[in-house]
N, C-alpha and C positions, 0 to 999 in steps of 0.2 A: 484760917478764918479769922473775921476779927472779934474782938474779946464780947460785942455787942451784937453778934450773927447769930441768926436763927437756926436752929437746928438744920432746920431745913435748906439752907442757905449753899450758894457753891461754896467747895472748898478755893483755897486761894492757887491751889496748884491744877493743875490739868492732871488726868486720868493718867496721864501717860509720862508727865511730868513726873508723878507720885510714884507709881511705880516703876520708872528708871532706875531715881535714886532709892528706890526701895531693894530693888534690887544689887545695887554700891552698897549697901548695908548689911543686907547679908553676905556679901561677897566677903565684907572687912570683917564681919563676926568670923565667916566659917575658916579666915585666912592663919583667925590667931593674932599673937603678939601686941594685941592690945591691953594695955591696961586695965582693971577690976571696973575701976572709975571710967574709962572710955568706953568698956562695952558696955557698961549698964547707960549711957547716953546713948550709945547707937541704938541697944535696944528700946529704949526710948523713942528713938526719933523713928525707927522702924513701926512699933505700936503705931504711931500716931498715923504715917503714911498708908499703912495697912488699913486705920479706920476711915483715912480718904479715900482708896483707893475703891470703900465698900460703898460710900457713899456714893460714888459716882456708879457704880453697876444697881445700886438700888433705886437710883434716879431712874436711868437708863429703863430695869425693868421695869419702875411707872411708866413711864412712857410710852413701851412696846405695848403695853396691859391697857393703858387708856387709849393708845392708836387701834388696836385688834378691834377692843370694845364698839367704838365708834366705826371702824367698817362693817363690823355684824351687824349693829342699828340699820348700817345705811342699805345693807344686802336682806335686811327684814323689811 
């Protein structure tokens, strides 16, 4: 996201994007052999993909939740 985005805002990554390499993140944590200082970046960069990845199913459930909403209106 950029430094002036709303909370609300997309992320800059796609859903799928995020969790790919979210996924290469844990692979290299659980593989090992990284450095004190390396893994505490990956798990870093893992956090952060992790809170993209929620943001985009938190979207997503608005969406399902404001689409349902609106066919029960239209079926009342």
């Amino acid at each position: 996201m950029t430094k002036n985005a709303e909370p609300a805002a997309r992320p800059e990554l796609s859903y799928e994007q995020a969790r790919e390499e979210l996924v290469e993140v844990v692979r290299k944590l659980e593989a090992g052999g990284t450095t004190l200082e390396e893994s505490l970046a990956l798990w870093e960069r893992g956090e952060t993909l992790a809170t993209t990845c929620q943001q985009w199913l938190d979207g997503a459930r608005k969406r399902l939740a404001e689409a349902q909403a609106a066919h029960e209106e239209k079926a009342n």
